[in-house]
C-alpha positions in Angstrom: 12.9 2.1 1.9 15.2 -0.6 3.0 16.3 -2.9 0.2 18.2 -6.6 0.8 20.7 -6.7 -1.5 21.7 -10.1 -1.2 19.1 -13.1 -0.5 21.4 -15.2 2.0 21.4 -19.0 2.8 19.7 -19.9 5.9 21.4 -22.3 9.4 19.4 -24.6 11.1 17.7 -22.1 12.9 15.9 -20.1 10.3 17.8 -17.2 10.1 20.0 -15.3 7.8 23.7 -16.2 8.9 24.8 -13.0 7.2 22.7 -9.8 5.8 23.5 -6.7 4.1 21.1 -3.4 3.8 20.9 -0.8 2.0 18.8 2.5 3.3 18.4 5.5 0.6 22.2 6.6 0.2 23.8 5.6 3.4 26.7 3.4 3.5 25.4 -0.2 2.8 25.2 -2.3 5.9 26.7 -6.0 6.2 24.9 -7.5 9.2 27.0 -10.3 10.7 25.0 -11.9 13.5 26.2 -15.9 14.0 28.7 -18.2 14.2 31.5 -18.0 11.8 31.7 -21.2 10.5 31.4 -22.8 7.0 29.2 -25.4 7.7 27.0 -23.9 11.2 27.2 -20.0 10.6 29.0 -17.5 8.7 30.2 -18.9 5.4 33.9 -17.0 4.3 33.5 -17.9 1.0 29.7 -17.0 0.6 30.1 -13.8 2.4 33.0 -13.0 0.0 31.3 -13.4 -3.3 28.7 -11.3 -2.2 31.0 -8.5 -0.8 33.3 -8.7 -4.0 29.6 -7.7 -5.9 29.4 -4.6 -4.1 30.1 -1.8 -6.2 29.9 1.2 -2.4 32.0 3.5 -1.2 31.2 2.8 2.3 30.0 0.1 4.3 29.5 -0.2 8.2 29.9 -3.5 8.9 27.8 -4.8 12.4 29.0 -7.6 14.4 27.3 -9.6 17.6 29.0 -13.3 17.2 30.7 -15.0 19.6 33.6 -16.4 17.2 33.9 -19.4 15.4 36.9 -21.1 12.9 39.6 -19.5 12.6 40.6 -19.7 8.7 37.1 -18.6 7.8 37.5 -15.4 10.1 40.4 -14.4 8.3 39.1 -15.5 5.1 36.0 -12.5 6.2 38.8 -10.0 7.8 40.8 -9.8 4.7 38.0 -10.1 2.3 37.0 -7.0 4.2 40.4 -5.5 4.1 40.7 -6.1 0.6 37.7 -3.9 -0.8 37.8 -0.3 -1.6 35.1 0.9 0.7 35.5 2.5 3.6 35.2 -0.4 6.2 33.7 0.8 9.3 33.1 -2.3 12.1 30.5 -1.6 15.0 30.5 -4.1 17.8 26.8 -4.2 18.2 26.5 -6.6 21.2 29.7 -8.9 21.3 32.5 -9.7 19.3 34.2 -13.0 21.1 37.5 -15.2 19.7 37.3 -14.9 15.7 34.4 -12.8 15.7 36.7 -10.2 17.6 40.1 -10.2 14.9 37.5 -9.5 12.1 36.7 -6.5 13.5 40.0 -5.2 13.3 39.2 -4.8 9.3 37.7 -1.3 10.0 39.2 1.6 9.0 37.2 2.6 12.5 36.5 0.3 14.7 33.1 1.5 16.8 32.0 -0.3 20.4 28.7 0.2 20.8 27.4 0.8 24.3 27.5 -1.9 27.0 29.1 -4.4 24.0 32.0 -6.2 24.7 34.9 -7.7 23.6 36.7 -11.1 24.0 40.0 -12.6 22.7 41.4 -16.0 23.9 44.4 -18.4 22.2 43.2 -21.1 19.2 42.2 -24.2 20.3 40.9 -27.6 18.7 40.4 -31.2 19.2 43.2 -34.0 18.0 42.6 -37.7 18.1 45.8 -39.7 17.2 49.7 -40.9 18.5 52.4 -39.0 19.7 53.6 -37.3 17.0 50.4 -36.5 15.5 49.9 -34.7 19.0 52.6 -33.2 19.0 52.1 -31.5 15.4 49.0 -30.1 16.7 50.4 -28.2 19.7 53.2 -26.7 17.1 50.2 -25.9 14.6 47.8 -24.3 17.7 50.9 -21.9 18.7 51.5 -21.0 15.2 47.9 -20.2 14.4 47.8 -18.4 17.9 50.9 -16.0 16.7 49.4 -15.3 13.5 46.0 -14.1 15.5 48.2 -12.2 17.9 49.8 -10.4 15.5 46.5 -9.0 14.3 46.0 -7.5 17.6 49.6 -6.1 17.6 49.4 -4.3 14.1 46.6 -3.0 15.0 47.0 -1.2 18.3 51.0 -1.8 19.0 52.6 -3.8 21.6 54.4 -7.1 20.9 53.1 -10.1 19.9 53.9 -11.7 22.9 52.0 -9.1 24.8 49.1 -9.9 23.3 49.3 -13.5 23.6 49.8 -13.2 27.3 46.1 -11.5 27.0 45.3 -14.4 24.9 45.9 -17.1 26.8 43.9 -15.3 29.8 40.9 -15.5 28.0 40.4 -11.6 28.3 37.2 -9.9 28.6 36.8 -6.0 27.5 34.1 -3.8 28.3 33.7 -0.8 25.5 36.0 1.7 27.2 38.2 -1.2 27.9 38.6 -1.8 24.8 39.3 1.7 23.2 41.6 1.9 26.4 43.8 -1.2 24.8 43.1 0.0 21.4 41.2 -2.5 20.2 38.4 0.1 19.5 38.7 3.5 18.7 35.7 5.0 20.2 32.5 4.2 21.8 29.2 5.0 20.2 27.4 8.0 21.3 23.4 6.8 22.6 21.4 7.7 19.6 18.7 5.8 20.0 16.6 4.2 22.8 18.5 0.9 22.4 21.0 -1.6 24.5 22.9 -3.7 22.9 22.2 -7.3 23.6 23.7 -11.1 23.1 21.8 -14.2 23.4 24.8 -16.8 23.0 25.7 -19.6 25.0 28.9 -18.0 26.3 29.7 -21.2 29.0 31.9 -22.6 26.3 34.5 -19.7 27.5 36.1 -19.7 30.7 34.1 -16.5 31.7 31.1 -16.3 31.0 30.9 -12.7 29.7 32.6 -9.2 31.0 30.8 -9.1 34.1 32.5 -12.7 35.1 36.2 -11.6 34.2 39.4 -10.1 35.4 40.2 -6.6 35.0 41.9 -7.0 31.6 45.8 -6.0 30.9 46.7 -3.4 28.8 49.6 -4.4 26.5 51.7 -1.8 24.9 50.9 1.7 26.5 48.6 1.4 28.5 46.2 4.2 27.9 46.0 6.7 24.3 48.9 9.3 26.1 49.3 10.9 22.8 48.3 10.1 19.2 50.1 7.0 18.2 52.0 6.8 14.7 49.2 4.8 12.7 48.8 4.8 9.1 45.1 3.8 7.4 44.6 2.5 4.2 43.1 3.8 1.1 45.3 6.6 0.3 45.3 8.5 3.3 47.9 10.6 5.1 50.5 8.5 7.4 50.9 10.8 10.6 53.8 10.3 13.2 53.3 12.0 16.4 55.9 11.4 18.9 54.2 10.2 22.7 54.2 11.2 26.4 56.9 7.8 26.8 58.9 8.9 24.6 59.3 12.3 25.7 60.0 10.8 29.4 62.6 8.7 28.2 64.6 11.1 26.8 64.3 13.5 29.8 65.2 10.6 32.1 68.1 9.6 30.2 66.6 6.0 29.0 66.2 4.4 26.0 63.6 5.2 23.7 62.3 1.9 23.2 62.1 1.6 27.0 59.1 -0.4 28.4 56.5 1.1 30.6 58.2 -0.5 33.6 61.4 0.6 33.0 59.9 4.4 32.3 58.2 4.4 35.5 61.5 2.9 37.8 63.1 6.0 36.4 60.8 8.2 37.1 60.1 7.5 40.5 64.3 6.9 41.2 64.4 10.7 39.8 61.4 12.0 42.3 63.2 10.4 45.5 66.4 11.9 44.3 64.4 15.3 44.2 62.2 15.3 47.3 65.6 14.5 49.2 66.6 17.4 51.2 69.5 18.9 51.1 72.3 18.7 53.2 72.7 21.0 55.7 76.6 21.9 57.3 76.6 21.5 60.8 78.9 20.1 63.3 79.6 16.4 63.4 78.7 14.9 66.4 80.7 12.1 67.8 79.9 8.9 65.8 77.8 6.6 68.7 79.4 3.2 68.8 77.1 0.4 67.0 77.3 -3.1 67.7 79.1 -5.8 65.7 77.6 -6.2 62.4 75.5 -3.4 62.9 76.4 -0.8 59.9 74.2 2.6 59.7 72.9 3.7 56.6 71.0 7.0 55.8 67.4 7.2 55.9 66.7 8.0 52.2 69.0 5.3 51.0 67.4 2.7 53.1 63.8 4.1 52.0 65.2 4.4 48.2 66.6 0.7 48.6 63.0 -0.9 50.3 61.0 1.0 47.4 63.2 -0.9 44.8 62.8 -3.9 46.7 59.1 -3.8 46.9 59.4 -3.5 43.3 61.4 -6.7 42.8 58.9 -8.4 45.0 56.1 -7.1 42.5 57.6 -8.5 39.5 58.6 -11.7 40.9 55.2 -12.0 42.1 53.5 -11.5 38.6 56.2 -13.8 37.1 55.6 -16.7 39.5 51.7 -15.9 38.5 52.2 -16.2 34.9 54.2 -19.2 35.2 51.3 -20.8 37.0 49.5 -20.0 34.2 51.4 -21.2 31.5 51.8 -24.7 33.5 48.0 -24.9 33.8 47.7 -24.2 30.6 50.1 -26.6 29.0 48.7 -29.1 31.2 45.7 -28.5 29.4 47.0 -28.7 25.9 48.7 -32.0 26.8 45.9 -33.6 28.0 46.6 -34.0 31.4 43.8 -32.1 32.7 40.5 -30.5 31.4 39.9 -27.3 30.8 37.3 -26.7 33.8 40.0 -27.7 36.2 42.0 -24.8 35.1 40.4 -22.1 38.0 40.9 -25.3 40.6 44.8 -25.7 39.6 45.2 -22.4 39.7 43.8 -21.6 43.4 46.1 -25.1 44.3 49.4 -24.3 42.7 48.7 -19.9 44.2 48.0 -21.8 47.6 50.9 -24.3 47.4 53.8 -24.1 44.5 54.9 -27.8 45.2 52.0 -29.2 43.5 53.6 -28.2 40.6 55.3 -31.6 40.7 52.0 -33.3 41.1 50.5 -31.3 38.4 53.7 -32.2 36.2 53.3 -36.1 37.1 49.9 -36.5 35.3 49.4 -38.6 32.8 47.5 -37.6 29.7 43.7 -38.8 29.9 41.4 -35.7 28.0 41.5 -35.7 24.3 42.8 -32.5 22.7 43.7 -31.2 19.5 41.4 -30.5 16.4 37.8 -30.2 16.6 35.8 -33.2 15.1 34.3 -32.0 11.9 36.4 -28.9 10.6 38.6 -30.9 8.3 41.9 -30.0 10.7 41.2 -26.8 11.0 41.9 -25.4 14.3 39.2 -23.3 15.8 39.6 -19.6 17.6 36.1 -21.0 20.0 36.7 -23.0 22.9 33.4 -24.6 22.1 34.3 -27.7 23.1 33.7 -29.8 26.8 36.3 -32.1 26.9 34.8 -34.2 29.1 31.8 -34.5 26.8 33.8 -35.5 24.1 35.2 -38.2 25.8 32.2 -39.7 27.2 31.1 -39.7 23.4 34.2 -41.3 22.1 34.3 -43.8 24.4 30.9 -44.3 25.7 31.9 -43.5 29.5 32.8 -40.8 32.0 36.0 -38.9 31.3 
């Protein structure tokens, strides 16, 4: 007989922002299925109390939210982290912005089928001068870091890595997210069910998986062997040593080496075996070239165009990510609104000089800290500049 163990305060809508269940002697079930936000959703501080109560040894804990304020998600992730239960998180439908970091609480981490995942940098609204600006750019990145980190613990790569993903706004799909390591495994089809969201996900820049870019991978790429990981609660710490690893020391690199790095050596080390090998035979007279004409042998030349292809790769995804970053810091300056990101985009790819026209703007969109959340900044780009504006001032941005 299922029993509510905890009568719940009810949002605007009627329903319970938070529920946990309890069937015969299953783990007890803590249903999070809103907003997380003090005041509109999922209250931290309610949610805690009642967790803190629970005297369980397990408890599976289901998320479809699409994210919400940032302090009260990690108020929930480490309230989470902080019990002795077993904590196992099941992404039910779709775990978006802060909604995605509290799953990383589980001791395993379950996608459901067809759920999905979305993490994107902090963002907020700030009326006020210069320096008051200014303040909340520096407090934006350093709440940004501090989410990034969460990812980085959790999975491995750098922190930097992981904001790069960030500030893309980066969908996952359930395999795409075991694949990053944001997820351990996907939910085998029990039941006669799909998982489904009914959110208003046009406050992000894609409007669910299905609208996004393939996402990045940062750190290793794919599982190649099981990582070094250590989980909680007085289990064994296990150091298994990887497929890059083991690479790197046959290739003669460092061990530390990034994927990059691992795979120029590798394929350096296949040309240099495929080459033939030299056969004696006699010399023929050297044919006379032109001026400035110098010969070179055909698996040097093919050994030098291969690296240079590469260099053109990597200067090619560095000139994209600095488009990106200008876009986007045009955006937290003001100077342009966040639908007009995909537009500069497309004009700075098509033509790099309009980087100086992009860098000429003067502010006119209000950023900074949303309206309402006391200064908080807020992991949901729930906000339409534009609209704001038009509020504030009672005309079109």
């Amino acid at each position: 007989m299922e029993r509510l163990l905890a009568a719940q305060p009810k949002n605007t809508t009627g329903r319970s922002w938070y529920e946990f269940r309890n069937e015969g002697d299953g783990p007890t079930e803590l249903f999070i299925y809103d907003v997380i936000d003090e005041w509109f959703g999922v209250s931290a501080e309610m949610l805690a109390r009642d967790l803190a109560a629970l005297d369980t040894t397990e408890i599976t804990v289901r998320i479809n939210s699409p994210g919400g304020n940032v302090f009260e998600g990690i108020a929930i992730l480490n309230a989470l982290r902080g019990h002795k239960a077993k904590i196992t998180t099941v992404i039910d439908g779709l775990a978006a912005s802060a909604a995605s970091f509290i799953a990383m609480a589980g001791d395993e981490i379950v996608m459901g089928r067809n759920s999905e995942m979305m993490i994107h940098d902090a963002s907020g609204i700030c009326i006020g001068n210069a320096k008051e600006m200014a303040d909340m750019t520096t407090n934006l990145e350093r709440v940004s870091a501090n989410i990034a980190s969460i990812y980085a613990e959790r999975t491995g790569g750098t922190e930097d890595e992981w904001r790069a993903a960030m500030l893309a706004e980066t969908w996952y799909s359930a395999d795409e997210a075991v694949a990053a390591g944001l997820a351990d495994r996907v939910a085998e089809q029990d039941k006669d069910t799909k998982a489904k969201n009914a959110f208003d996900l046009s406050i992000f820049n894609y409007a669910g998986r299905q609208a996004a870019p393939t996402p990045p991978v940062p750190g290793p790429p794919t599982p190649l062997a099981t990582e070094a990981s250590e989980v909680n609660k007085g289990k064994e710490v296990t150091t298994v040593t990887t497929l890059n690893e083991g690479l790197a020391e046959r290739l003669g690199i460092a061990a530390d080496a990034n994927d990059e790095t691992v795979l120029s050596a590798l394929d350096e080390a296949l040309a240099e075996r495929a080459a033939p090998e030299p056969v004696e035979q006699q010399q023929a007279p050297a044919a006379q070239l032109p001026a400035g004409i110098v010969a070179i042998d055909e698996a040097a030349l093919t050994a030098l165009q291969a690296r240079a292809a590469r260099g053109d790769e990597a200067r090619t995804r560095q000139e994209a990510s600095e488009r990106v970053s200008a876009v986007e810091n045009a955006v937290r300056t003001g100077r342009i609104a966040p639908a007009q990101r995909e537009s500069w985009l497309n004009r700075l790819a098509t033509d790099p000089s309009e980087a100086t026209v992009l860098d000429s703007l003067a502010p006119v969109y209000p950023v900074g800290n949303e309206i309402g959340h006391a200064g908080s900044p807020v992991d949901n780009a729930d906000t339409d500049s534009d609209a704001i504006w038009a509020e504030l001032y009672g005309k079109d941005a």
